[in-house]
C-alpha positions in Angstrom: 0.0 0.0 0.0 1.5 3.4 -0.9 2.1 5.7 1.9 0.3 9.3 2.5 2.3 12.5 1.8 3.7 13.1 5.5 2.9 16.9 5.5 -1.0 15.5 4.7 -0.5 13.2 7.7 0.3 16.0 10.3 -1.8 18.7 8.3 0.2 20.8 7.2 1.9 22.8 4.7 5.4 22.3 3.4 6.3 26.1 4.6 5.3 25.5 8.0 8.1 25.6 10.6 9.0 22.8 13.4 6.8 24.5 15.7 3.7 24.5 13.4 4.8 20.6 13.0 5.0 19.9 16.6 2.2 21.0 17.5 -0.2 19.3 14.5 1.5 16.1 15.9 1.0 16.5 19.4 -2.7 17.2 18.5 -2.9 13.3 16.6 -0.5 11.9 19.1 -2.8 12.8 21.9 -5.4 11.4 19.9 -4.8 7.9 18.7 -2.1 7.3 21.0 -2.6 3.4 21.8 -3.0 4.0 25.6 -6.5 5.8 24.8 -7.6 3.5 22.2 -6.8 0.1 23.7 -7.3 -2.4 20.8 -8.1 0.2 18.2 -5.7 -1.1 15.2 -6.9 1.9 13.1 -5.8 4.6 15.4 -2.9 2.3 16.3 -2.5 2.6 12.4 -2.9 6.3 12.3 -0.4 7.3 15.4 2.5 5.4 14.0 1.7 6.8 10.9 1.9 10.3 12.2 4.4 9.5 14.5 6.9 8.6 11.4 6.1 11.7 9.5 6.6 13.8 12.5 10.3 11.8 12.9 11.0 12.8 9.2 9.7 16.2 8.9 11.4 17.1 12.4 14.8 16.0 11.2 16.7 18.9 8.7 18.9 16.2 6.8 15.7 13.4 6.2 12.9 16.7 5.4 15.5 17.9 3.1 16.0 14.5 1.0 11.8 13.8 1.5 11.3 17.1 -0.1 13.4 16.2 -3.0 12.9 12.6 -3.6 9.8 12.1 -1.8 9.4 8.6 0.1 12.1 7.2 -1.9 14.5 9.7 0.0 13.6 8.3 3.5 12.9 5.0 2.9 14.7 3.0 5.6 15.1 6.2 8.0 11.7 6.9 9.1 11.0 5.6 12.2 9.4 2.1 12.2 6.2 2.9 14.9 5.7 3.7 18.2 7.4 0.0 19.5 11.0 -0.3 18.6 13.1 2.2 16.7 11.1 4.4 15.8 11.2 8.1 15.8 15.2 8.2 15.1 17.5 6.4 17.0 16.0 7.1 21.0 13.1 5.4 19.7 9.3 6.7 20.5 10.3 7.8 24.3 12.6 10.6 22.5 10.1 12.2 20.2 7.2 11.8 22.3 9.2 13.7 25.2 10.6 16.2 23.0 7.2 17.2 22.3 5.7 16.7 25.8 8.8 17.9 27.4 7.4 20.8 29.4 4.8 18.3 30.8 7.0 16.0 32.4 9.9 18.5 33.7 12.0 19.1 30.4 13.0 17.3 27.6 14.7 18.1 24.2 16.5 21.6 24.0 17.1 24.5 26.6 18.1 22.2 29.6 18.6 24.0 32.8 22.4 23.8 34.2 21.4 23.1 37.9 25.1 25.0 38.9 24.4 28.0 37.5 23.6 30.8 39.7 20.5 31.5 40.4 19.0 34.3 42.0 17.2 34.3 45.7 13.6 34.3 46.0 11.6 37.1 46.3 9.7 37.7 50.2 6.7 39.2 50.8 5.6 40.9 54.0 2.2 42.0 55.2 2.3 45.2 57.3 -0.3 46.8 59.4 -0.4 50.1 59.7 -3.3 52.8 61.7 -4.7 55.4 59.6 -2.7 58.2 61.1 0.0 56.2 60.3 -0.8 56.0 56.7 -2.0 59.1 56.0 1.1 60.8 57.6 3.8 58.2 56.7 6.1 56.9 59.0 9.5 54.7 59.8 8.8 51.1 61.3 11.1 48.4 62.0 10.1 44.8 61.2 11.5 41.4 61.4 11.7 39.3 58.8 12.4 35.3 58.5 14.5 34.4 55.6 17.4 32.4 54.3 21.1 34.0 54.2 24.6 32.3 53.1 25.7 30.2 55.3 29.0 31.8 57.5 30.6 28.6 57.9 31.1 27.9 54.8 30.5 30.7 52.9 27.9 29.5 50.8 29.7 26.5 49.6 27.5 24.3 51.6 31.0 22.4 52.1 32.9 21.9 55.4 36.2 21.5 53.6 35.9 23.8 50.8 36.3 21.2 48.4 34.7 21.3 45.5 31.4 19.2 44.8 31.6 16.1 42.9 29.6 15.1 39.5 26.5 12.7 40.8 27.0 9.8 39.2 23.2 9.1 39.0 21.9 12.1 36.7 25.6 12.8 35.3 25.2 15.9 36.7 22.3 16.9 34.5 19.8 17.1 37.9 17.4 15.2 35.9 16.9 11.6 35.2 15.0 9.8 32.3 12.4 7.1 33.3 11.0 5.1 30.7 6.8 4.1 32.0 5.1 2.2 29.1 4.9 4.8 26.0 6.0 7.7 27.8 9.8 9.3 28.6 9.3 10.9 31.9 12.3 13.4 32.9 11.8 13.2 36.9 14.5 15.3 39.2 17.8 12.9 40.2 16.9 11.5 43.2 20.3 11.4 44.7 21.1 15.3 44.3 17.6 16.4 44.3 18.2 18.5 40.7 21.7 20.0 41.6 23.9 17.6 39.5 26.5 17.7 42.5 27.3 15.8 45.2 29.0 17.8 48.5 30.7 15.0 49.5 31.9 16.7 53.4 28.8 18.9 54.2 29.2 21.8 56.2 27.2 20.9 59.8 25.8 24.6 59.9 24.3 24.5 56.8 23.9 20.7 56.3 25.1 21.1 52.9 22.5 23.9 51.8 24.7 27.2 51.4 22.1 28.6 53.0 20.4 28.8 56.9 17.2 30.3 58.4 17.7 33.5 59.8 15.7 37.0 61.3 16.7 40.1 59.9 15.3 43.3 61.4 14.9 46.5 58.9 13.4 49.7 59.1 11.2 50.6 56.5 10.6 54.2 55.5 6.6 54.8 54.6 5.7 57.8 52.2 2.5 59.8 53.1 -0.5 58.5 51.7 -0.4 54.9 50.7 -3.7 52.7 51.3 -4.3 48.9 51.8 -2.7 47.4 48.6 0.5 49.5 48.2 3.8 47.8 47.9 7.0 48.5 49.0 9.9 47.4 47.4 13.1 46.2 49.2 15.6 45.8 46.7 18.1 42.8 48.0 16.2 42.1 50.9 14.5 39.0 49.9 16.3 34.9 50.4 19.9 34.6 49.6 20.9 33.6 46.6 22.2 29.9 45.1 25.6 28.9 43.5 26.6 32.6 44.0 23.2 34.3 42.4 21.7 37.3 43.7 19.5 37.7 46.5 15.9 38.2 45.8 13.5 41.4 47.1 11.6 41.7 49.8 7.9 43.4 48.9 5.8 45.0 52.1 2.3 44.9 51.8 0.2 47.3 53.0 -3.0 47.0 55.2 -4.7 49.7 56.8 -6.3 49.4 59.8 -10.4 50.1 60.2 -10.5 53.7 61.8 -12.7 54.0 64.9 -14.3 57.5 63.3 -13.2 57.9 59.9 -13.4 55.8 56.9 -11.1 56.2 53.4 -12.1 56.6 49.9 -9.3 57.1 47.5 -8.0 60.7 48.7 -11.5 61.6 50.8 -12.0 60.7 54.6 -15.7 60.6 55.6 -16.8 60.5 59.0 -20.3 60.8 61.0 -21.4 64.1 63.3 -23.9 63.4 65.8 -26.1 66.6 66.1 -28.5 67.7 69.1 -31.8 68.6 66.8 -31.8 71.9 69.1 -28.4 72.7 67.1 -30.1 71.3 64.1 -33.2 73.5 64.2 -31.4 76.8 65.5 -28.3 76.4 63.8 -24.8 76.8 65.5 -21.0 76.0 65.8 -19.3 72.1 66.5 -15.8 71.0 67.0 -14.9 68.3 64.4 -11.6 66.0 64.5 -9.5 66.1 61.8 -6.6 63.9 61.2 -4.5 67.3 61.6 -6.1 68.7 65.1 -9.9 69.8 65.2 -11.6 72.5 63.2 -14.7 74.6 63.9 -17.7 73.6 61.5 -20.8 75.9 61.2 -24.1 73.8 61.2 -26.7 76.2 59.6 -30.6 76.5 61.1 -33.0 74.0 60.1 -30.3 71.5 58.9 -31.5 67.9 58.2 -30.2 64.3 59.4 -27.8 62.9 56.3 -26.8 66.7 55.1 -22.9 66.4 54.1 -20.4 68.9 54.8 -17.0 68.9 52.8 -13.9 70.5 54.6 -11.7 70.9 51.5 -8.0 70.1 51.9 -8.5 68.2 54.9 -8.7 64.4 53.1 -5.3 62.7 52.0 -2.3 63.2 49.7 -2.3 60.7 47.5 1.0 58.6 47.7 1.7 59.2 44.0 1.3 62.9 44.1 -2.1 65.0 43.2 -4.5 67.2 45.0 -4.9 66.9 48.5 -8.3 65.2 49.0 -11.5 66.2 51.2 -13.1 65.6 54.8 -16.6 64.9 54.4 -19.2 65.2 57.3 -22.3 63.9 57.8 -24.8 65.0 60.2 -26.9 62.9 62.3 -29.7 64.3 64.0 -29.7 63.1 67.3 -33.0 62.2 69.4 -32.6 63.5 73.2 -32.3 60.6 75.7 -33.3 60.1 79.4 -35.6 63.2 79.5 -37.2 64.7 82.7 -40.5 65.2 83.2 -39.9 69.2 82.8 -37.9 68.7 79.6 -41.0 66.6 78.4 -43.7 68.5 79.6 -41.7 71.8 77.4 -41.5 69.1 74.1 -45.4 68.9 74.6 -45.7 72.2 74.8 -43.4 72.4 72.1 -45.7 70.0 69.9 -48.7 71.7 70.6 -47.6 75.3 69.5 -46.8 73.5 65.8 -50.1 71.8 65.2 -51.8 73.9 63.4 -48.5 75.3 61.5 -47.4 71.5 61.1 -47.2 72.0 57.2 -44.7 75.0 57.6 -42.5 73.0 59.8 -42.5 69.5 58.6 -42.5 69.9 54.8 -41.1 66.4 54.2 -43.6 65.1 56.8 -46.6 66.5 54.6 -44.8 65.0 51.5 -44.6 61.6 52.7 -48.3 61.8 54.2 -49.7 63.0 50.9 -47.9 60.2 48.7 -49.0 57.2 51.1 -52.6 58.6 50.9 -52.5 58.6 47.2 -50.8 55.0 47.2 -53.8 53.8 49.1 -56.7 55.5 47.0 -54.7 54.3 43.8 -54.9 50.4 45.7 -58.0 50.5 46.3 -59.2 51.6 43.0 
C-alpha cells in the first residue's frame, strides 16, 4: 500500500516551521495514542503513521531529502512505529518527550544547568499600619524570616571547601529519564535532588544547603498616603541567593487598619457628626476631628439628618502625588435621651404650638403623608 504525503499526515503545509509541526502532531499523538484506544488497530495505524512523519519532517537532513525525492529519499530512516526504533534512533520515548517535554519537567532543548547561579527568591511581607499612620507616613522596624549564606562555609554548603563532585546518577544533568510504558518521563535525580552535585563533606551549619534560616530586622521608610494594597519594594532584601546568584527582594504589603471614626475613599475621609436637633433647628457651631487637630464647623438652622459637609484640603495626599483630598461630614440628628418630666412637659408644649402650623415645619412630613394617601386610593381603586 503506498504511503500518505507526510505533510497530509500531520496537516500541514510544506512552509510550516517545526513549531507548526509539533504541534499538529502533538494534536494526533494525543489522539490515537494506543493507551487511549486500547485495541483500536486503526488509530494504532494512524499514530504510528503520524508519529513517522513527525520523525522525518522534524529531522533537517531526512525533510530535506523527503522534499526532493519524496518517500524514496527516506525510505529506511523513518521511524518504524511507536514500539522499537522508531522516531530516530531514542526510539518513540525521544520524540514523544521532545514534544511533551514541558509536561514532564524538560525534555529536548534548553536544559537547565542546575550550577548556574540562580538568583534568591523574592519575600513578601504583610504590614499593618493605623490610619494616622498611613495618612502621615512613617519609619517602622520589622522582622523578617528568611534564608542568608551560610558563615561557615561561605555558601559552599562544604565543610572542607572542596569542590562538589559530578552525581553519578543524573551525570550531573539534575534530571533523570524514566521510561513508564509509552512515555519518557524526565523526573529530578533522586540522589542530588536536581543540583547535578554531590557535596561530598557537608558543612554541619548549613547541612550542605549554602544557606540557613535566619531574622533580619529593617526599618522601613513609609511615604504619606499609601492605602491597603500599596507595595514597598526592598531591593536585595528577599532569600539569599544559590551557586553565588543574587538575592531576591523583599515586597511590604500594606494594610490599613479600620478607623474607629473615619473611613477612606481614594484621597476623601468621611466621617459621622452626631447633632443635638436643638443645634439642628437653630443652627450653631461644632468642633470636628481632623486627622491634623480639630476644626470649627458651622451647622446652619434647620439642617436635616444625612446633610454632608466637605472640609476641602483636609482628606489625603495621595501617595503618587495630586490634589490633596477632602473631609466629608455627615450630620446625624440626634433624638434626646433620658428626658425629665420638665424637659418633656416643654416638648409637649413644644408639639402643641406646631399643630396647626405642622405643614410650615414639617415639609417632608406632609410630602410623605400625601404620597402614602394617594398609594392607598390608587390600591384601592
Amino acid at each position: 500500500m503506498s504511503k500518505r504525503d507526510y505533510y497530509d499526515v500531520l496537516g500541514v503545509s510544506k512552509s510550516d516551521d517545526e513549531k507548526a509541526i509539533k504541534k499538529a502532531y502533538r494534536r494526533l499523538a494525543m489522539k490515537y495514542h494506543p493507551d487511549r484506544n486500547p485495541d483500536d488497530e486503526e488509530a494504532a495505524e494512524k499514530f504510528r503513521e503520524a508519529t513517522e512523519a513527525y520523525d522525518v519532517l522534524t529531522t533537517a537532513e531526512k525533510r530535506a531529502a523527503y522534499d526532493q525525492y519524496g518517500h524514496a529519499g527516506v525510505d529506511g530512516q523513518a521511524g518504524g512505529g511507536y514500539g522499537g526504533g522508531g522516531a530516530g534512533a531514542g526510539g518513540f520515548g525521544d520524540a514523544f518527550g521532545d514534544i511533551f517535554g514541558d509536561i514532564f519537567g524538560g525534555g529536548g532543548g534548553g536544559r537547565h544547568d542546575p550550577n548556574a547561579p540562580q538568583r534568591g527568591s523574592d519575600l513578601r511581607y504583610r504590614l499593618d499600619l493605623n490610619l494616622e499612620e498611613a495618612v502621615h507616613g512613617t519609619t517602622v522596624s520589622i522582622k523578617v524570616p528568611t534564608l542568608i549564606e551560610c558563615d561557615s562555609c561561605d555558601g559552599t554548603g562544604s565543610a572542607d571547601n572542596a569542590p562538589p563532585m559530578t552525581c553519578t546518577t543524573c551525570g550531573g544533568h539534575g534530571q533523570v529519564r524514566m521510561q513508564q510504558g509509552f512515555f519518557s518521563v524526565q523526573q529530578t535525580c533522586p540522589s542530588c535532588h536536581g543540583r547535578g552535585t554531590l557535596i561530598k563533606n557537608p558543612c554541619r551549619k548549613c547541612r550542605g544547603e549554602g544557606r540557613v534560616q535566619d531574622q533580619k530586622t529593617l526599618s522601613v521608610k513609609i511615604p504619606p498616603g499609601v492605602d491597603t494594597g500599596d507595595r514597598i519594594r526592598l531591593s536585595g532584601e528577599g532569600e539569599a541567593g544559590v551557586n553565588g546568584g543574587p538575592t531576591g527582594d523583599l515586597y511590604v504589603q500594606v494594610s490599613v487598619r479600620q478607623h474607629e471614626i473615619f473611613e477612606r475613599d481614594g484621597r476623601d475621609l468621611y466621617c459621622e457628626v452626631p447633632v443635638s436637633f436643638v443645634d439642628a433647628a437653630l443652627g450653631g457651631e461644632l468642633e470636628v476631628p481632623t486627622l491634623d487637630g480639630r476644626v470649627k464647623l458651622k451647622i446652619p438652622a434647620e439642617a436635616q439628618t444625612g446633610k454632608m459637609f466637605r472640609l476641602r484640603g483636609k482628606g489625603v495626599k495621595p501617595v503618587r502625588g495630586g490634589v490633596q483630598g477632602d473631609l466629608m461630614c455627615k450630620i446625624l440628628v440626634e433624638t434626646p435621651v433620658n428626658l425629665t418630666e420638665r424637659q418633656k412637659e416643654l416638648l409637649r408644649e413644644f408639639k402643641d404650638s406646631m399643630e396647626d402650623t405642622q405643614g410650615r415645619h414639617s415639609p417632608k412630613t406632609n410630602s410623605w403623608f400625601d404620597s402614602v394617601k394617594k398609594f392607598f386610593e390608587e390600591f384601592k381603586s
